[in-house]
N, C-alpha and C positions, 0 to 999 in steps of 0.2 A: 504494500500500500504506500503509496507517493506521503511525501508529508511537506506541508507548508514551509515558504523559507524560514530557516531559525529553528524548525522542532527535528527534532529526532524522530525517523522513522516509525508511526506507532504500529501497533498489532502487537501480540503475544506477550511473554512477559520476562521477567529479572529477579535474580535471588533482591530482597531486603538490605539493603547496607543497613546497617542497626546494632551499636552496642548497649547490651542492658548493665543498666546501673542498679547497685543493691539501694535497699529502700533508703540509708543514711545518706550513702551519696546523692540518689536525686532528690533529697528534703532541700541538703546541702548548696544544691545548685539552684534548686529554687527559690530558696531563700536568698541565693545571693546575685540573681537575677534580677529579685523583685527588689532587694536594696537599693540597686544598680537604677531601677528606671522610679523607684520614688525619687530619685535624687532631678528626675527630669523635670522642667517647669518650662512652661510656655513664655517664651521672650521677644517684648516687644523692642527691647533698644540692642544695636548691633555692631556690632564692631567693622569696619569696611573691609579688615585684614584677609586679604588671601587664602581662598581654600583651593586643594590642587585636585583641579579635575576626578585624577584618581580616587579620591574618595568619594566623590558623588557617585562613580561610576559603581562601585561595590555597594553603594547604601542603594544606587537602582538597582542593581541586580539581586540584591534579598530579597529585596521589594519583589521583582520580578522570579522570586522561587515559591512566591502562594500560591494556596490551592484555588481553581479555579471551578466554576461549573466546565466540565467535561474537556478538563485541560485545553480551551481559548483561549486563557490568556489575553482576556479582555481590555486591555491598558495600555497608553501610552503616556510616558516621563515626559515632557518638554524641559529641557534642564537648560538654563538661562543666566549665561554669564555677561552679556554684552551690556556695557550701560543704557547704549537709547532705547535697547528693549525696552531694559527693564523701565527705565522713563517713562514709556508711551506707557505699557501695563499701572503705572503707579498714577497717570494721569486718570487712566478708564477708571478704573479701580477707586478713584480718591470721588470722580464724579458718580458713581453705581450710590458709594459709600455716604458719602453728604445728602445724596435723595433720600438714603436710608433712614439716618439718624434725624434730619430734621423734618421728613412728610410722612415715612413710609412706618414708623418704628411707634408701636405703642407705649403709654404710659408704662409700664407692665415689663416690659422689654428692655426700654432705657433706666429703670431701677434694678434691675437683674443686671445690666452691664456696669449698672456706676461704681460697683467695687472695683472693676477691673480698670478704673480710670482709662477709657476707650474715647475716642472719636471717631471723625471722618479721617484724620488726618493720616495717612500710611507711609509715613517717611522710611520706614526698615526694607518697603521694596524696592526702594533705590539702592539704599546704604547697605544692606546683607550683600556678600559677595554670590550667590545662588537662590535663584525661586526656580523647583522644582513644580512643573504645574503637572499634578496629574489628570489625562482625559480617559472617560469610559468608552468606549467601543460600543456602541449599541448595538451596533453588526458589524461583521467581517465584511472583507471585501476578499472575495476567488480568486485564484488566478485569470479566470478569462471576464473576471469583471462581476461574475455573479454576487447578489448577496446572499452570506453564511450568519442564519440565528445565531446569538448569542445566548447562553442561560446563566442566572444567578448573577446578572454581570455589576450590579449594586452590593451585593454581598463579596463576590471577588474583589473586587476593585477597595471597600473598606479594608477587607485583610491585609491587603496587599499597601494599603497606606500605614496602617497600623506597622508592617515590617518595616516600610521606610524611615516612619520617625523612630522604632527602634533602635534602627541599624547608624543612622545618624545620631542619634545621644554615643552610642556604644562606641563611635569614632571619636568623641569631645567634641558636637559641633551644639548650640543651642537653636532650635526649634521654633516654628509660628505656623498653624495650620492658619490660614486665611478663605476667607468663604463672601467675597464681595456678592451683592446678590441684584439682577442676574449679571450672570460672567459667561454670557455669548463671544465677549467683545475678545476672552482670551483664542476663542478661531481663528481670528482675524490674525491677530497679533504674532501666532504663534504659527500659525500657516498650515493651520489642521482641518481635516475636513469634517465635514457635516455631519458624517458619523461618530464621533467623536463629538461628547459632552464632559465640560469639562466638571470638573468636582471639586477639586480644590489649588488653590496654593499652599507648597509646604515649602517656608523660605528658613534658610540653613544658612548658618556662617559661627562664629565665636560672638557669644556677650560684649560688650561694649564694657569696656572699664568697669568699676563703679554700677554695674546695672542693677536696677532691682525690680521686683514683682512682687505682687502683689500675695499677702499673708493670706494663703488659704487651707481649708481643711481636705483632707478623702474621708469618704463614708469608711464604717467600719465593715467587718465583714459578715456580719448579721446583718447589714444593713442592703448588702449587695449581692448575696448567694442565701438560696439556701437546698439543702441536703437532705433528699428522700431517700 
């Protein structure tokens, strides 16, 4: 069976690569996993300092090793280094954002954000050396042009960001999921087609000096599981 560019020939199947860990050591690891990404906090001031390609490249490709509905691989990275990109993006972006906050945004809304001292203003899109935009795939496109369904492609696509901002904390870079609302205008900008809706910006570089954020709590774990 022929396979798309990029995938490995499917059909049939492959032993497991899989080491089993005794019960202590995976407590062990998971414990110091979940140390590892409490220490992550969402950052809005950034430092302009140089991150080298190579590492976004690996934080895409984790990203790009989630499980998908029926291995599609429903996603595309726009990974964006260039200043007047990211300018024009910070322009759209700042105009989406000012509708937001001052027409579009309920009483209700804007008191749920005012802990997080938020605006319109999005200066970190400039200033962060990377805004990785990831887009969803609504559908494939064939080789001879057909369209190929996609399934689960909102559920793929979260996991697969979730891998990204792990894999980027796990490199020392700080993190900002962004969600300007709507963000048609990143098509345009980013030179993606139609199929392809975008989902978020996830913009990466190092803290800014002196940064800080905002004092908050995570629920406990009664609060957020529970166990039948």
């Amino acid at each position: 069976m022929s396979a798309r560019p990029g995938l490995a020939p499917s059909g049939g199947f492959e032993p497991l690569a899989f080491t089993a860990l005794d019960d202590a050591e995976g407590l062990a690891r998971a414990e110091a996993f979940r140390a590892a990404m409490r220490r992550r906090r969402t950052v809005r001031d950034f430092s302009p300092r140089p991150v080298p390609r190579a590492v976004i490249e690996a934080a895409v490709m984790t990203a790009a090793s989630a499980p998908s509905g029926a291995n599609q691989q429903p996603w595309t990275f726009a990974c964006i280094a260039d200043p007047a990109v990211k300018a024009r993006i910070r322009a759209a972006a700042e105009a989406e954002e000012r509708e937001f906050y001052e027409h579009r945004a309920g009483p209700d809304w804007l008191e749920a954000l005012a802990p997080l001292g938020t605006d319109w203003r999005k200066p970190f899109l400039e200033v962060a050396p990377w805004l990785v935009v990831v887009f969803a795939q609504r559908h494939g496109i064939g080789p001879t042009g057909r369209r190929v369904k996609h399934y689960y492609v909102p559920e793929s696509v979260g996991i697969a960001c979730g891998l990204l901002i792990a894999a980027l904390h796990a490199a020392g870079l700080a993190t900002l999921t962004h969600t300007p609302a709507p963000m048609g205008f990143l098509n345009a900008l980013c030179g993606r087609p139609e199929n392809e809706k975008p989902m978020m910006i996830v913009v990466a570089g190092h803290p800014a000096e002196g940064c800080q954020v905002p004092r908050i709590g995570k629920k406990t774990l009664s609060e957020v599981a529970v166990f039948l």
